[in-house]
Structure formats: C-alpha cells, structure tokens
C-alpha positions as CSV (number, residue, x, y, z in Angstrom):
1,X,25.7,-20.5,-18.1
2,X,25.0,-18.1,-15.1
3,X,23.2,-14.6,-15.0
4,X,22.2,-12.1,-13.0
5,X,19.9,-9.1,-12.9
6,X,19.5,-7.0,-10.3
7,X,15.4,-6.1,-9.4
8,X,14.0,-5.0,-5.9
9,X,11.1,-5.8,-3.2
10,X,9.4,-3.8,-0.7
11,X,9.9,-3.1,2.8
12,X,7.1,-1.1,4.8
13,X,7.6,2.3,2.6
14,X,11.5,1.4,1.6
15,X,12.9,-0.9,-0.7
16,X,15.3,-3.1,-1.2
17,X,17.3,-3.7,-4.0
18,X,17.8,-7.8,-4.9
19,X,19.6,-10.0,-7.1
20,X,17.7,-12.0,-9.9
21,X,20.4,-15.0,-10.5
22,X,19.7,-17.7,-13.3
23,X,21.4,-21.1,-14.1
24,X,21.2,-23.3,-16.6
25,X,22.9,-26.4,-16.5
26,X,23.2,-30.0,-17.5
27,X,20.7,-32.0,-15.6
28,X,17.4,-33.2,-15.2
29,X,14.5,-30.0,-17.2
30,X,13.8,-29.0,-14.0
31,X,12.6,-25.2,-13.4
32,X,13.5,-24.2,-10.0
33,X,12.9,-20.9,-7.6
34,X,14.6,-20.4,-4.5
35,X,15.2,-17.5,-2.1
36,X,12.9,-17.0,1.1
37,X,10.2,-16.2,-1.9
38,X,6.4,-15.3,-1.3
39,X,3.5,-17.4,-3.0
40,X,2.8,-14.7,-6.4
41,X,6.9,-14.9,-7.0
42,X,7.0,-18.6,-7.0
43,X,4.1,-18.7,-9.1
44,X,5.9,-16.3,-11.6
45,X,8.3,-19.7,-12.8
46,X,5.0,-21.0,-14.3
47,X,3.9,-17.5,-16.0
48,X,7.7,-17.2,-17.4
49,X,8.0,-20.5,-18.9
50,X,4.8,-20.2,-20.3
51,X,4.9,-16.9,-22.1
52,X,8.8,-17.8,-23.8
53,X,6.8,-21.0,-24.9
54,X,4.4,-18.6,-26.7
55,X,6.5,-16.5,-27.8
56,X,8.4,-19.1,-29.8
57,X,11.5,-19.1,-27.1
58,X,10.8,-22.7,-25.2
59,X,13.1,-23.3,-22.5
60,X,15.7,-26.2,-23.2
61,X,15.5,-29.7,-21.8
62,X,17.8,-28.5,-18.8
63,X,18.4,-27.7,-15.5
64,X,17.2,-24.1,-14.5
65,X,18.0,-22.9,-11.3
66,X,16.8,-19.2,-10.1
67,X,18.3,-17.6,-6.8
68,X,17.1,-14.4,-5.4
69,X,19.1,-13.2,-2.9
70,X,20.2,-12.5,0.1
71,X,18.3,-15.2,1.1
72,X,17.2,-13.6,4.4
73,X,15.0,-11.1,2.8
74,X,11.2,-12.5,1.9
75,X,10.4,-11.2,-1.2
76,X,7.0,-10.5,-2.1
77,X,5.1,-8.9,-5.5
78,X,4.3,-9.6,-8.9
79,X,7.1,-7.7,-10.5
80,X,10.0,-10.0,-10.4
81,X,8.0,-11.8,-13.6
82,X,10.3,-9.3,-15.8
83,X,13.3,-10.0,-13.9
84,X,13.0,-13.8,-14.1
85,X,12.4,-14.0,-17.8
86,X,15.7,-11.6,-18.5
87,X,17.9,-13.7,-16.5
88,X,16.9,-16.7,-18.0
89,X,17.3,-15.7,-21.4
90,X,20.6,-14.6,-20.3
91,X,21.8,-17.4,-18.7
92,X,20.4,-19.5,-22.1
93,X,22.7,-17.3,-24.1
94,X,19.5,-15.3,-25.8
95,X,21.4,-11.9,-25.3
96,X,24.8,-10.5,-25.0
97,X,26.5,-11.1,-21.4
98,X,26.3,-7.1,-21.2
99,X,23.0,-6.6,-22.2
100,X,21.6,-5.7,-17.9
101,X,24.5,-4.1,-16.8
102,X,23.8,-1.4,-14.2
103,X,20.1,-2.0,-15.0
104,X,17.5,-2.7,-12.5
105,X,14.1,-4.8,-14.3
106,X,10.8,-4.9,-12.8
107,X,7.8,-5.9,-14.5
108,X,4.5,-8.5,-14.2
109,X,4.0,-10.6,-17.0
110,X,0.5,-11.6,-18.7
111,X,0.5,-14.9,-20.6
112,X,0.0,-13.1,-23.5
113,X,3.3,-11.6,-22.9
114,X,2.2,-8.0,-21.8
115,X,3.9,-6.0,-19.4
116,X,2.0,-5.2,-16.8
117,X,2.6,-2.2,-14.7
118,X,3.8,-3.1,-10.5
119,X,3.2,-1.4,-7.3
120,X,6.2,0.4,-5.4
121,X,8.7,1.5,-8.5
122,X,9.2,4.6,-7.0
123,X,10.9,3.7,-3.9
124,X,12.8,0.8,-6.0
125,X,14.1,3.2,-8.0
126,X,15.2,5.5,-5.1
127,X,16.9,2.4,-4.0
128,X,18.2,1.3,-7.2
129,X,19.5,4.7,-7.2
130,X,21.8,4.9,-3.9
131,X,23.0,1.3,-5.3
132,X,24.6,3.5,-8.1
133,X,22.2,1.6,-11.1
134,X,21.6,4.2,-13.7
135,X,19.5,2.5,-16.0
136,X,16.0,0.8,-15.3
137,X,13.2,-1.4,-17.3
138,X,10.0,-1.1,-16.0
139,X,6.3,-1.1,-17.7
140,X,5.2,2.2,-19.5
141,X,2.4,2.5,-17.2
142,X,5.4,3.6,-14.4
143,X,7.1,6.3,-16.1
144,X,5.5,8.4,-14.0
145,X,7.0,7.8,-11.0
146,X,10.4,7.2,-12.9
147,X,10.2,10.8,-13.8
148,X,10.9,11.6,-9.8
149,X,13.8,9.9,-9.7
150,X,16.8,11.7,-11.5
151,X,19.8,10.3,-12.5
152,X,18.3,7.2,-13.5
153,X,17.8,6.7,-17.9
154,X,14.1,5.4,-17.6
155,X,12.8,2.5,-20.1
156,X,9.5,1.9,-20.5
157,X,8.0,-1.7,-22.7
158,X,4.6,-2.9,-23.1
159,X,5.5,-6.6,-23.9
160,X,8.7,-8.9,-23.1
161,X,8.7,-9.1,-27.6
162,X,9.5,-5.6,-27.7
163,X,11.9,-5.6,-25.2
164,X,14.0,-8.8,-26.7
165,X,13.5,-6.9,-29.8
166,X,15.2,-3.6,-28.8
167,X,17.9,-6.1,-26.5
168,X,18.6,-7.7,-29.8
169,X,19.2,-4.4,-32.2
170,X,21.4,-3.5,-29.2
171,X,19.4,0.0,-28.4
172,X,16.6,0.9,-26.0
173,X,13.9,3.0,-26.7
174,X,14.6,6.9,-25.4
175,X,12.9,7.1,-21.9
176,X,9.6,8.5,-22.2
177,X,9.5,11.0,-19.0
178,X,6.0,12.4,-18.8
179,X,5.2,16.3,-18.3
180,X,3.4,16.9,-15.4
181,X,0.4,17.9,-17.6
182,X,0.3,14.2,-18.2
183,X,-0.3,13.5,-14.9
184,X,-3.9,12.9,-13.6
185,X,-4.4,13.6,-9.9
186,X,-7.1,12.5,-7.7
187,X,-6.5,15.3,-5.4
188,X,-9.2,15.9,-2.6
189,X,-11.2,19.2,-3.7
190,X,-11.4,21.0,-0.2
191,X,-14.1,22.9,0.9
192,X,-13.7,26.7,1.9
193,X,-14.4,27.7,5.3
194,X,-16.6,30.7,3.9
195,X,-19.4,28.2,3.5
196,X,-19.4,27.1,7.3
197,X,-22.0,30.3,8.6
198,X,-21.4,31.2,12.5
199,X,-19.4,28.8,14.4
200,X,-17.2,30.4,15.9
201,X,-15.6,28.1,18.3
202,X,-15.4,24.9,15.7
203,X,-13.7,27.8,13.6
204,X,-10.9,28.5,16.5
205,X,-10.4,24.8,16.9
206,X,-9.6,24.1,13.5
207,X,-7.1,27.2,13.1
208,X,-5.3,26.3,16.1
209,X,-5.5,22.3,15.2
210,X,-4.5,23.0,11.1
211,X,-1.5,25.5,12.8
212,X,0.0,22.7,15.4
213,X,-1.3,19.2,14.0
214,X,-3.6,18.6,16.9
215,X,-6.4,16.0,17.3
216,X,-9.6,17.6,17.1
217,X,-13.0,16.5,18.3
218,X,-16.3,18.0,17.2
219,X,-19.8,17.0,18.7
220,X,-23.1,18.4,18.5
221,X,-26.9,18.3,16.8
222,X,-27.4,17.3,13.3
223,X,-27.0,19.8,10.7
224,X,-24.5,22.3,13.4
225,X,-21.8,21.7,10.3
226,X,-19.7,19.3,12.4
227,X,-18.6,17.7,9.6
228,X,-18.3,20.8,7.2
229,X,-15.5,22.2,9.7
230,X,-14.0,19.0,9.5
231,X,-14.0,18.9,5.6
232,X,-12.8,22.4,5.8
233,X,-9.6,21.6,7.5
234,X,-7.3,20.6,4.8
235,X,-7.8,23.5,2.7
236,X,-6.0,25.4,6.0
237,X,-3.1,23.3,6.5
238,X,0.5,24.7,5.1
239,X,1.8,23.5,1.9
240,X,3.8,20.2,1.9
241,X,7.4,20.5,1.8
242,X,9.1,18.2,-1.1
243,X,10.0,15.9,1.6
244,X,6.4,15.0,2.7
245,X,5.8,15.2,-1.3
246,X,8.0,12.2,-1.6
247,X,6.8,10.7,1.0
248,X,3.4,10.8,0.4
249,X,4.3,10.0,-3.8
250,X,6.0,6.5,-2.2
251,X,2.9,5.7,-0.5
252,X,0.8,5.9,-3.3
253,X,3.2,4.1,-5.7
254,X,3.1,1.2,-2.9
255,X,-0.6,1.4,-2.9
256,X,-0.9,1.1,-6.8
257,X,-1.9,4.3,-7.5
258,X,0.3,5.7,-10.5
259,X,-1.8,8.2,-11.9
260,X,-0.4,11.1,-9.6
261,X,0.8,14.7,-10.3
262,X,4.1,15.6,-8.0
263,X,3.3,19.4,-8.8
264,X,-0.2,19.1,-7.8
265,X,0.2,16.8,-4.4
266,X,-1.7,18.4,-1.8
267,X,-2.0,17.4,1.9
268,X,-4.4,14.2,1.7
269,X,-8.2,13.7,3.5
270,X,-9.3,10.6,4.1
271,X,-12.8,10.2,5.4
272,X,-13.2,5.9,5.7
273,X,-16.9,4.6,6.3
274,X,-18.1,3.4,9.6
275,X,-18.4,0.6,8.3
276,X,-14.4,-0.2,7.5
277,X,-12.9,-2.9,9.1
278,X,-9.6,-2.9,11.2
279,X,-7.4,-4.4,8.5
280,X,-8.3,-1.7,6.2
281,X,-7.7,0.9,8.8
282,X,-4.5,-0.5,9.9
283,X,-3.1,-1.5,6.4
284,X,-3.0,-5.6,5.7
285,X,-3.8,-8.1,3.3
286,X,-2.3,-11.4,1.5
287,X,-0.2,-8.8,0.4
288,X,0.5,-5.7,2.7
289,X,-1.0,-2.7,1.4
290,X,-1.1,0.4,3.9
291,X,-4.0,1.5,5.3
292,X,-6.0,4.6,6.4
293,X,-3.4,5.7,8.5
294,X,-1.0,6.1,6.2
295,X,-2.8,7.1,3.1
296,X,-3.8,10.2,5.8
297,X,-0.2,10.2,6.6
298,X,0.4,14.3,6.1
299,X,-2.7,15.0,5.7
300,X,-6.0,14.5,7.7
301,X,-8.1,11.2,9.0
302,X,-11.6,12.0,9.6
303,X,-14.2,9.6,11.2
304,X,-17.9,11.2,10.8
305,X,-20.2,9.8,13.5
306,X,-17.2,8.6,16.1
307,X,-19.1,6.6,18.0
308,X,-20.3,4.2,15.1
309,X,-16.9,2.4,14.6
310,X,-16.3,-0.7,16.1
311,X,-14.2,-0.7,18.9
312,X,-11.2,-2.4,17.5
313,X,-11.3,-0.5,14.7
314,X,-10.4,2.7,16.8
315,X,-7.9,1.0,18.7
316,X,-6.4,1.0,16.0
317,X,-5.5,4.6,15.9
318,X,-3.6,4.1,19.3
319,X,0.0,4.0,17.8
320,X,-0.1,6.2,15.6
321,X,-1.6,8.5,17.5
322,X,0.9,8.8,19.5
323,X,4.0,7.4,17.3
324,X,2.8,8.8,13.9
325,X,3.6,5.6,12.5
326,X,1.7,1.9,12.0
327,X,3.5,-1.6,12.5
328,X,1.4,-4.2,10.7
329,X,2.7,-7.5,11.1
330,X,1.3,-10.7,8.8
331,X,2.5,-14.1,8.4
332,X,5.2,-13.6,10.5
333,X,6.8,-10.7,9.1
334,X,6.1,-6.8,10.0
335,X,5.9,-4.0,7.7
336,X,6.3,-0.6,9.4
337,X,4.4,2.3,7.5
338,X,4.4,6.1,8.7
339,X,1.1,7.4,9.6
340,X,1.1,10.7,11.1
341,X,-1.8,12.8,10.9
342,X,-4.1,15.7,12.3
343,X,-6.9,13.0,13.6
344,X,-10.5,14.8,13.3
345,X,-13.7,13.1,14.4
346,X,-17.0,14.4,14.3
347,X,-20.1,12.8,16.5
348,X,-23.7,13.4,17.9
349,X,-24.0,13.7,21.4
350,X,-26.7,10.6,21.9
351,X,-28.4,8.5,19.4
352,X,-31.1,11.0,18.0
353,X,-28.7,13.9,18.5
354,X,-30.3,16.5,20.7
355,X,-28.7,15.8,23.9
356,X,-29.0,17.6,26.2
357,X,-32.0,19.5,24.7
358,X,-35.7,19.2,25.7
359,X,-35.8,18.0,22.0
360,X,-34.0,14.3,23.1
361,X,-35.7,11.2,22.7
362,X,-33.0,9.1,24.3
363,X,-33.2,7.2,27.5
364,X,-30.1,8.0,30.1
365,X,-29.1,4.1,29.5
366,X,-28.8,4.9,25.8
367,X,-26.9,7.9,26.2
368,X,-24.6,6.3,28.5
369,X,-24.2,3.2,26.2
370,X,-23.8,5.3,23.4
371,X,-20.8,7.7,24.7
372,X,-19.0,4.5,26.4
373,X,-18.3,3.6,22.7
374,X,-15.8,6.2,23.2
375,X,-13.0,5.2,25.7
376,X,-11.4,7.4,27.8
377,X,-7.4,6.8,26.1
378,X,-8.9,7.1,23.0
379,X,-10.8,10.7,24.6
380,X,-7.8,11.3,26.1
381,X,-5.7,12.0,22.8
382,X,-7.7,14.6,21.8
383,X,-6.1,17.9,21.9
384,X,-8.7,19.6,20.9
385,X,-12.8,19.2,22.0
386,X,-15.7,22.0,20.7
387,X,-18.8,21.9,20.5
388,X,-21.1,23.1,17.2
389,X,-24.0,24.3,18.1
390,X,-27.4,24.7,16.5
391,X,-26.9,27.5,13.7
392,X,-29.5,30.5,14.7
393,X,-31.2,31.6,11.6
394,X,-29.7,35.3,12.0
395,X,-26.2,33.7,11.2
396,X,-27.9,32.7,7.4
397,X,-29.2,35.5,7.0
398,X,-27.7,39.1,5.3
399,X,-24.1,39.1,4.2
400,X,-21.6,36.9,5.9
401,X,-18.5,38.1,7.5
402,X,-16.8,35.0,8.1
403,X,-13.3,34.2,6.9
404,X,-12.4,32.7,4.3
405,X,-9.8,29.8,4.0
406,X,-7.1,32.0,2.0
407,X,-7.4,33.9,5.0
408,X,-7.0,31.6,8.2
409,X,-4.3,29.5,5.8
410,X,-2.0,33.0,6.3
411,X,-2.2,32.4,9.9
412,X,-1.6,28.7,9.4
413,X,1.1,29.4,7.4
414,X,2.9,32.1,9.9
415,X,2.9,29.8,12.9
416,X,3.9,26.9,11.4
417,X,6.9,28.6,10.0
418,X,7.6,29.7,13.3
419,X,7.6,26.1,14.6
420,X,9.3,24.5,11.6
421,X,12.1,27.3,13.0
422,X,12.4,26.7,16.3
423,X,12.5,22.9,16.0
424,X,14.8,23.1,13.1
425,X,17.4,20.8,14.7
426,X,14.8,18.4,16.0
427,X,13.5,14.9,14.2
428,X,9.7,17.1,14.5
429,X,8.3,20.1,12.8
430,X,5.2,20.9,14.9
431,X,3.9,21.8,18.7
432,X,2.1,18.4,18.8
433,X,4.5,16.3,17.7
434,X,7.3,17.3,20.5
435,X,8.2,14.7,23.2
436,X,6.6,15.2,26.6
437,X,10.2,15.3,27.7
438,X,11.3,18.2,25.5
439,X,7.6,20.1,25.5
440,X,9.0,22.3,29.1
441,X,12.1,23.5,27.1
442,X,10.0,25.2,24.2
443,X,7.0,26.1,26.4
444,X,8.8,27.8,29.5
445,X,6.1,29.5,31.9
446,X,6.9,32.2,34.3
447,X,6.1,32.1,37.9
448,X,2.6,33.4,37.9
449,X,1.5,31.4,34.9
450,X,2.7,27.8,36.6
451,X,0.6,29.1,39.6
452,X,-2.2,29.2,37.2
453,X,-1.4,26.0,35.6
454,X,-1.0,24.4,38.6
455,X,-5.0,24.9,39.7
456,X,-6.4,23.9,36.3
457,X,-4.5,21.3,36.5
458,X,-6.0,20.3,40.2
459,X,-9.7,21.8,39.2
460,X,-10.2,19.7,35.7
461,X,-8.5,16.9,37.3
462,X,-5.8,16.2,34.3
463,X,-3.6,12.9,33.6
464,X,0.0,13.7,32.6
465,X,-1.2,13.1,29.3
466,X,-3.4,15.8,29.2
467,X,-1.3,18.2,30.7
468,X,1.3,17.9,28.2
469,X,-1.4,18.4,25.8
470,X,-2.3,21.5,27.3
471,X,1.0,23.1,26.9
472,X,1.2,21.9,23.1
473,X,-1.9,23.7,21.8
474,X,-0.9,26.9,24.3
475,X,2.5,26.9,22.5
476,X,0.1,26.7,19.1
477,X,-2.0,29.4,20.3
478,X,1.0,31.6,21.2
479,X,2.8,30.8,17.8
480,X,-0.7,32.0,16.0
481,X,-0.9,34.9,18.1
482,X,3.2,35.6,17.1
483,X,3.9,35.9,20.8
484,X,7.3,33.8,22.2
485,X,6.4,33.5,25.8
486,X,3.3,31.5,26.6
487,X,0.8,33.2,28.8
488,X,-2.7,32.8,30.8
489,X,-4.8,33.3,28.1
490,X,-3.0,31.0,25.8
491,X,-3.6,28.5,28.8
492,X,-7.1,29.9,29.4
493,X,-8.0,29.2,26.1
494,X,-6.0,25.8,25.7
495,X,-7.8,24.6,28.7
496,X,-11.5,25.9,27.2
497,X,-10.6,23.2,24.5
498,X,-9.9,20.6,26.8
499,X,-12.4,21.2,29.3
500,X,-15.3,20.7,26.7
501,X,-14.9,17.1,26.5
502,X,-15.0,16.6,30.0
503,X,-18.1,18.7,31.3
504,X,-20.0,17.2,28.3
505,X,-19.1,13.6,29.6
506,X,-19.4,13.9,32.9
507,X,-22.9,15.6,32.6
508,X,-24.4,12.6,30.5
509,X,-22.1,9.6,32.5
C-alpha cells in the first residue's frame, strides 16, 4: 500500500515544503530511505522502527520503501522522525487513507516514543502555508511559533501513542495557541545613555549611527565608557517593524530557540567573546546553524577590544558588511542567511591603553603591531570613528545634564521615518544601506558644497569607498537635523567622524 505525508526542510532562513512517501510491499523485510537525505534523517529509519516495536506496532516482514522528494533537494534535520512513522503506518493500513490530508507533520522521535520539539517550524509553517496545508502536527514544545502563523489549525502531541490514539478516535486535540504572557523572552536589557557621564562626541556618533545604521568605531583609555556607549546603542534604535519581527522570529526558530515573545521582540545585541571562532561568527556546523551575523541581523554586533580577534574571524564580517547578508557553504551545499546590522566595535589604542599619553608603557613596535591587527578594508567600512576620552572628574560630579535614551530615541525615531519615506519604493530603508550608485540621487549637493567636498576629499586622501560613506552619514546628519538639502556642516561634521580614524593611525603607524 502507498502513502504520503507532506513535512518540510530548511533552506538558509526559508523552507521548503517536502513529500514524506511510504511503501510497503511484497518483498524481502527490508527498511529503506531514499531522497538526497542527510546523515540524522537516514538514521531516523532505525529510531522509527524501533519505537513502533516498543510501542507494540512491529513493522511486518516486508518490503518498506520511503521516498522524500523531489529528490534534488538535500534534506537535513531531526524532524522528519514524525513524518516517517505516519507514513508508514499509513501505508501498513494502521489509519484511515484520509487521516494527513492537508496536514503537514514534523516531529523528532525519542525511543521512548516522545515527541521531541525541532528547530525551524516557523518558516515550515509559513511555507506549509503558501502550499495551501491548513492543518499541522508538530511537538507541544512549538506552539509557540505556530501561534504566528494564521490560517493554519495547530496540533500539538507529546508522544507518537497519543497521537495514534487521537488518529484512531478520529479527532485531534484543539490547538493549544499560547498567549503571549506565555511566552518567555530573553530579550537584551539595554542600558540608558543617562549613565554614560560627559562624552560628548561617542554620544553624537551613536545618535547619528542608531538614526542611519552606520558602522561605528570607538577607541580610547580604559574606563573612557567605550564600551558603555556601545551597550547603550540598542536602547536608541527605532522599533522593529513586523517585518524584521518575523524575520528575526525565523531566525531564532532556526536556531532552536522557542521560548520567544513576538510582542516583546526588540532589536537584538550580540556582544561574542574574543575568543569566538570563525565558524561561530559566520554560522556553520554538521548541521548549519547561523551565526553572529545573523542572530545581530536587525539589531547590533559589538566586538569589545577589536583588536583581540583573530584575523579570520573579522574577515569574516567582510560580506555582510557590505551585503547585509552571510553565504555559508558546507559539505558542498550553501545556506544563505541575512545578516545586516549596525557593526560597533570598541578598542584601546595600544596594549596598556594610554596611547598617546605620557602614561604609555608600550614600545612603537608594539603599538604598531598592535593596530596592524586592524586592516585597512576592514577600517575602511567604518562610517563612523570617535574617540572617548578620559572622563574629568568635574563631569561625575553635581547633577548630570546628559540625555537620556527616551530622549535621543525621538530623534532616532524622526529621521528614520524620514528615510523609511524617501526610500519607500526602494529594496532599503536606511542612509547606509543605499547603493553607491543611487547615494548622488538622494544626497544632491549644490555648487558650493561639491567645491567643499571636493578638497576634503583631496586633503584626507579618501578611496571611493569612503567618499560614498561620507555622503551617507551627511544625509543621516541632515535627516536628524530635519533639513532636505545636505550642507557644509553636515559634511563638516561627517568628515570629523571620518577623519578620526585616520589622524589616530597615521600618528602611531
């Protein structure tokens, strides 16, 4: 008799929806799997007979044949247990011929015959969805993301018994769809930018950086609160539109992490160790999992003492720096996985920190070796360079004035509207993400300002790169400011930023 179920496998940060076909014929009892099929789904043929044979349902002395197709598509992770076991029952005549129809069926199985909940339902479902299924199976661990997707009548089991049981009395249990109450979050808590005392610059670098997405580079002594403006960032950045909410939900579904509230998302900060390696960076593994980049994806990646990575571990960040997305390719297949994000990095300027103070320790060898860490590409896709000096005790003292978050957020908020508008028939929704090709058309500059473009560029001695880059956070600054033309100061002061990096580099290489 022959059976199929239909059940799904991931693609970068899509899915696919697949078909789970069973056989079982006259022959010798062989159990076979077939389909372009990855290591942990072959190995699900042992975990399936085994758990029926448990369960008191042993397979018959027969030919069993399982097809996943199209056969051009690997298919990779542990959920296709579920699917297996219900087309194989189905094919042996356990349930009606009816019983999966329009239902998609994910699920691992323990030997014990528990349900175990899977990686990636969300964007299965999504898929399931635009295949017109309306029903789904999946472990009761998932119903959270299942909640996301409407128009599909969500079922959640525990073990395969209770699910032959409810298959048998020809009902499913009602779809348990979580409140949002339910929902645990492990949200970042963001620190306010009322604690950072003085500062002013840092403070202007990360407005203008939260308000266009621009890389942002911070260097200076210990204790200056390099890292404390960095931390400070994401509680700046406008709210997430339910776009990037869904985004950012299929993300964490492919990275295993149910336990998420889609009320609560908030623009993600990641903040790896120096420590991490390039695979985890990058995304990788037996079995692809995304990476740093892409769990920062919307949000902020921030790397405390720059120059301590290892090299290939920042060379890393060269795509998606400037493509906002990660291709990760293993065992000869890729996996692309969006990774755009406001890149912050924080570092001393030499070993003990103190350079160029009579308080440095370091050798001019050491400094050197220590700032060649960072190449100049990797320099060069900073949009954004300042410099935290030492805090004087006068800014610690009495009460402060400083802004709060709530109120450079407003700001935030203003000018990214205002670019969200003007690039509303665009694939981008922020100064630093437009094309170098279309950054002339939104940043026109009159007669007098190119003049005055035209000699920064020749005194600071700019690549095209950085030029482009220059009119980006100008056009950020100008948007903040709620001006439409860009003008010499917005240049002036875009140029400050940029020029930072440069002076510093140049004095100690």
């Amino acid at each position: 008799m022959f059976s199929q179920i239909k059940s799904g496998t991931l693609h970068g940060l899509d899915a696919a929806v697949v078909t789970v076909e069973a056989d079982v014929s006259e022959g010798l009892p062989v159990f076979d799997m077939v389909g372009t099929l990855a290591t942990e789904v072959r190995e699900s043929r042992e975990r399936v007979r085994t758990v029926l044979k448990l369960i008191g349902v042993p397979l018959p002395a027969r030919r069993i044949t399982v097809n996943i197709s199209p056969a051009d598509q690997k298919k990779s992770g542990s959920g296709f247990d579920l699917p297996v076991a219900c087309s194989v029952l189905l094919a042996m005549g356990y349930f009606k011929s009816d019983s999966f129809d329009d239902t998609f069926v994910l699920g691992e199985l323990r030997l014990s015959g528990e349900i175990l909940p899977v990686r990636g339902v969300l964007p299965m479902l999504l898929a399931a969805k635009e295949k017109g299924l309306t029903k789904c199976i999946i472990p009761k661990e998932n119903l959270g993301e299942a909640a996301l997707v409407p128009g599909i009548r969500a079922t959640g089991v525990s073990s395969i018994e209770e699910l032959i049981e409810f298959i048998k009395r020809g009902t499913l249990p009602k779809p348990l769809i979580p409140s949002p109450e339910d929902s645990s979050s492990d949200e970042y808590e963001y620190m306010d930018f009322k604690d950072l005392h003085g500062q002013k610059a840092p403070r202007r670098a990360c407005e203008i950086a939260a308000a266009g997405m621009h890389n942002l580079l911070l260097y200076g002594p210990p204790g200056a609160g390099k890292s404390m403006a960095a931390r400070c960032l994401p509680s700046i950045l406008p709210p997430l539109s339910d776009s990037e909410k869904l985004e950012l939900m299929k993300i964490y579904s492919i990275s295993g992490k149910n336990n998420f509230s889609y009320q609560n998302i908030k623009s993600p900060f990641r903040s790896p160790h120096h420590t991490v390696t390039a695979i985890a960076m990058s995304g990788g593994g037996s079995n692809v999992t995304p990476g740093e980049v892409t769990m920062a994806h919307n949000g902020v990646l921030f790397l405390d003492e720059l120059p301590e990575f290892k090299r290939d571990v920042l060379e890393v960040l060269r795509q998606p720096l400037e493509e906002g997305k990660i291709n990760v390719v293993r065992n000869r297949y890729q996996e692309e996985y969006p990774a755009d994000f406001l890149f912050a990095a924080a570092m001393n300027p030499c070993r003990c920190g103190y350079y160029p103070s009579a308080r440095c320790t370091c050798s001019v060898s050491s400094i050197r070796s220590y700032l060649s860490k960072i190449s100049q590409p990797l320099l060069d896709r900073f949009d954004l360079c300042v410099e935290a000096k030492k805090v004087l005790i006068t800014d610690l003292f009495g009460e402060s004035e400083d802004e709060d978050s709530d109120s450079i957020r407003k700001r935030v908020i203003e000018a990214s509207m205002i670019q969200k508008e003007r690039y509303s028939l665009c694939s981008y929704n922020y100064n630093s993400q437009v094309p170098s090709s279309d950054i002339e058309e939104y940043c026109r500059l009159s007669a007098s300002v190119k003049e005055f473009v035209k000699e920064m560029f020749e005194n600071m001695d700019l690549t095209a790169r950085g030029y482009y880059r220059i009119l980006k956070v100008s056009r950020t600054i100008a948007d903040l400011s709620g001006i439409k033309d860009v003008g010499k100061d917005h240049i002036a002061e875009a140029c400050f930023f940029r020029s930072l990096d440069r002076r510093f580099w140049e004095a100690a290489l």
